[in-house]
C-alpha positions in Angstrom: 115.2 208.9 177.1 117.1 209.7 173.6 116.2 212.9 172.1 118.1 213.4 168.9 119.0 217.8 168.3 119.4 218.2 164.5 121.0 221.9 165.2 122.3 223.8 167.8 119.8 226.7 167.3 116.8 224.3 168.2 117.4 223.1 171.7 115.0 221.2 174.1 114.1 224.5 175.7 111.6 224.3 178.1 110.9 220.7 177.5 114.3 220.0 179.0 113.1 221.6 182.1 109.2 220.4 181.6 110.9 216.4 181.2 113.4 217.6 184.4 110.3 218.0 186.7 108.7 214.9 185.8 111.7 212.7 186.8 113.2 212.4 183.5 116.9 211.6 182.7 117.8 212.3 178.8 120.6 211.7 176.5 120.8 214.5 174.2 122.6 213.4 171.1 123.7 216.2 168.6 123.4 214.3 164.8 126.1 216.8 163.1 128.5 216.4 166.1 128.4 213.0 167.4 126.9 209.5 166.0 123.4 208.7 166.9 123.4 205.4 169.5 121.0 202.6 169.0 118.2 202.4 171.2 119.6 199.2 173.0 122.5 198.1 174.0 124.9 195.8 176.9 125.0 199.8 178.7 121.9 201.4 177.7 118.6 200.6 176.6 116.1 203.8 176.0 112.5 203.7 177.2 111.7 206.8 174.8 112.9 208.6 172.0 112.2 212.5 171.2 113.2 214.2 167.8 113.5 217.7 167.6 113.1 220.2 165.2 115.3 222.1 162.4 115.7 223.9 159.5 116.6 221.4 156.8 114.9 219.1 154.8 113.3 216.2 155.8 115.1 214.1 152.7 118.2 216.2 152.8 120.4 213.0 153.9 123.9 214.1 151.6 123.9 217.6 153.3 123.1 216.1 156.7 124.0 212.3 156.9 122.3 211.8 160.4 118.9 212.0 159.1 118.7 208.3 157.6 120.2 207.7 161.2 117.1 209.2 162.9 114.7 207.6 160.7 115.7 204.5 161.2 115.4 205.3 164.9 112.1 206.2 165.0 111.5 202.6 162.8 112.9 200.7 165.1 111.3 202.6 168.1 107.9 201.8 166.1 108.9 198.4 166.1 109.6 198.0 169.9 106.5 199.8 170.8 109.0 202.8 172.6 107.0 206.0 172.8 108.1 208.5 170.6 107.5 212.2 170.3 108.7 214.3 166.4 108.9 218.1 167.0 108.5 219.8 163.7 111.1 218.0 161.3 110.7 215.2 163.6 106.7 214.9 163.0 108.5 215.1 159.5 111.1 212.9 159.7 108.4 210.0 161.5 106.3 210.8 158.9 108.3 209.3 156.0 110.0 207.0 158.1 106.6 205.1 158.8 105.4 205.2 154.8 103.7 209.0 154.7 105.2 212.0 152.8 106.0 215.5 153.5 105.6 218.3 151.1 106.0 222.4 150.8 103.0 223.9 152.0 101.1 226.1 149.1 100.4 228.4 151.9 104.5 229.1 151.6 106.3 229.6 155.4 104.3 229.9 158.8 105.4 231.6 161.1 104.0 232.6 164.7 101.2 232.0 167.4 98.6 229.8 165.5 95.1 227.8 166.1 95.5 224.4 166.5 92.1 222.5 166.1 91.7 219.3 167.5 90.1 216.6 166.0 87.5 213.9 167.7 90.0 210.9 167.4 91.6 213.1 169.9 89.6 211.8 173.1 90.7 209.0 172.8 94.1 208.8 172.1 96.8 208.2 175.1 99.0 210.8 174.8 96.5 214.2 173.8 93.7 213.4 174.9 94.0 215.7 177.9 95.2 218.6 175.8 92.1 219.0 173.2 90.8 222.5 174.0 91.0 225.9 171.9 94.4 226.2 171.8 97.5 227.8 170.3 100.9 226.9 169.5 104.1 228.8 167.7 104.9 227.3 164.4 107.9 227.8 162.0 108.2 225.9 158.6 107.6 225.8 155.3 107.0 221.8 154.7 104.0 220.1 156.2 102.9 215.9 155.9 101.1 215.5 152.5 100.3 212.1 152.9 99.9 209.8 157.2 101.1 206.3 156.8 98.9 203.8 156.5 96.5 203.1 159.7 98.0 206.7 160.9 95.6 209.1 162.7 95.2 213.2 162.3 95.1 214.8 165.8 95.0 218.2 164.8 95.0 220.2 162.2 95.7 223.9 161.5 92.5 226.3 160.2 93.5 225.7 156.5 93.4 221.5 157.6 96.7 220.9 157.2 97.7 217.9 159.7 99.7 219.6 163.2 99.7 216.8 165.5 99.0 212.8 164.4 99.0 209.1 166.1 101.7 207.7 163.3 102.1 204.6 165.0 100.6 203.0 168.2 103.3 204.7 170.5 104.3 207.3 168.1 103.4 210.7 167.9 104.2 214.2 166.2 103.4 217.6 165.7 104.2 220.1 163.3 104.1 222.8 166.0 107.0 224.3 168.5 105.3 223.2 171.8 108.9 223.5 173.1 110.3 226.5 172.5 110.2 230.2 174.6 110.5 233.6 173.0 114.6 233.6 173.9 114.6 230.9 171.4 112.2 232.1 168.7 113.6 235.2 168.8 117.1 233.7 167.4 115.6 232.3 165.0 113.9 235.3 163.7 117.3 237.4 164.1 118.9 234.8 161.4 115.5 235.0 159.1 115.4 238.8 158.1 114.7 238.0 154.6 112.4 235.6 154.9 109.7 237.5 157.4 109.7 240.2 155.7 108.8 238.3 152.2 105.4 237.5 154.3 105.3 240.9 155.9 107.0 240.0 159.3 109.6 241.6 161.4 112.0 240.6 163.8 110.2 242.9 166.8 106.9 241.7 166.0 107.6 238.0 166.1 109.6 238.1 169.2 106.5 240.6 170.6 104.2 238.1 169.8 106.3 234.8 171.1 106.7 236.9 174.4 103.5 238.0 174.6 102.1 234.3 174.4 104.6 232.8 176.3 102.7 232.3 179.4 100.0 230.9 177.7 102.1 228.5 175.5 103.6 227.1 178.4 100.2 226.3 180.2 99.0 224.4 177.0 102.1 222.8 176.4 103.6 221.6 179.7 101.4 218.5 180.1 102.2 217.5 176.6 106.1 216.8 178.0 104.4 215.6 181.3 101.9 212.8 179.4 105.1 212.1 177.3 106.7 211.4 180.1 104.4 209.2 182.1 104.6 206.9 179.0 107.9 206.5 179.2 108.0 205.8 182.4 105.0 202.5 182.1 107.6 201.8 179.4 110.7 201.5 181.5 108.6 200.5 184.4 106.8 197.2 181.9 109.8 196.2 179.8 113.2 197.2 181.5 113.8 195.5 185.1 117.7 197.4 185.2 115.3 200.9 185.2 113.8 202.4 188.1 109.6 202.7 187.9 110.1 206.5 186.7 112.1 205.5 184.0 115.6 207.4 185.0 119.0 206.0 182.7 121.8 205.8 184.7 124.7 208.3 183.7 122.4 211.1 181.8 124.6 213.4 179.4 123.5 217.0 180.3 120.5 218.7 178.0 121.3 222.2 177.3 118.3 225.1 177.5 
């Protein structure tokens, strides 16, 4: 699996461990360190592709030149029919790639433990469908998906209806939400965002508080997203790649970091 890390402060985190368990190998590529490989070539050819989050803009290509880079991943990926998870600016980033926009939420930054409300489409789709209940998730940004690509579908949707998970493309999925994340790492976040918490009348202490407090709970919800993720992957590698082993392992992973 590729998974593509826009900055150092927004690590795979518990997914890294969640994708460990279920037999996954990944190739973490950092965009402002190294280049971005394809997602096929004569020494590697990727069953999945996951896009984490970060704190730039979804079009800021001349400040971060990666970004075209990752969007044309998740094209391609589209294409091929690869299963492929966005986190955050990745649900961004697939967004625009696949014909939708992005846009600053009127509601200005979100941060913290949040609903996330399910819609119906959600029974029936292949990678959520086992996850629609009441459930909560820990968000952080300011931009949200105006507009889904054409023949997209809303998953979920926060309590003011903006979109928090959607179906972009047959095997492409993303959600606006941190689903990945523990307090450790929202609680560097909030140490570098002093300013900007207490503009909507947050702290550091009672972010972290709350992110702690929930963490349990957020890893119950969230664990058999990176589970179901997986599986797909692994009917990928198991349908299309005959070099790859039926749970979808790459030879020679590069180490993910917590």
């Amino acid at each position: 699996m590729l998974v593509i890390q826009h900055a150092e402060s927004v690590p795979l985190a518990l997914f890294g461990h969640w994708l460990a368990e279920a037999g996954m190998c990944v190739d973490i590529f950092r965009g402002y360190a190294e280049p971005i490989p394809p997602l096929s070539s004569l020494d590697t050819s990727y069953s999945g592709l996951l896009v984490l989050g970060g704190a730039m803009d979804v079009d800021s290509d001349e400040e971060h030149p990666w970004l075209p880079t990752a969007r044309e991943r998740i094209v391609q990926a589209a294409e091929a029919g690869i299963p492929t998870l966005g986190i955050c600016l990745g649900h961004q980033l697939a967004a625009v790639a696949l014909g939708g926009t992005v846009e600053r939420s009127p509601f200005g930054l979100a941060v913290g433990v949040r609903q996330v409300t399910w819609e119906p489409e959600v029974l029936f789709d292949p990678l959520m469908r086992l996850l629609a209940g009441d459930d909560r998730a820990m968000h952080w940004h300011r931009d949200v998906v105006g507009e889904l690509p054409e023949g997209a579908v809303k998953l979920a949707s926060s309590i003011d209806g903006q979109v928090q998970a959607a179906r972009f493309a047959p095997t492409v999925w993303g959600v606006q939400f941190h689903p990945e994340v523990d307090a450790a790492v929202v609680k560097g976040w909030a140490e570098t965002s002093v300013e900007e918490l207490e503009e909507i009348g947050r702290t550091v202490d009672d972010v972290t508080a709350s992110a702690t407090f929930a963490e349990n709970e957020l890893i119950k919800t969230w664990q058999p997203l990176a589970f179901g993720f997986a599986r797909l992957v692994r009917e990928r590698a198991a349908a299309v790649a005959p070099g790859a082993s039926r749970d979808g392992s790459i030879p020679t992973p590069r180490p993910w970091s917590a």
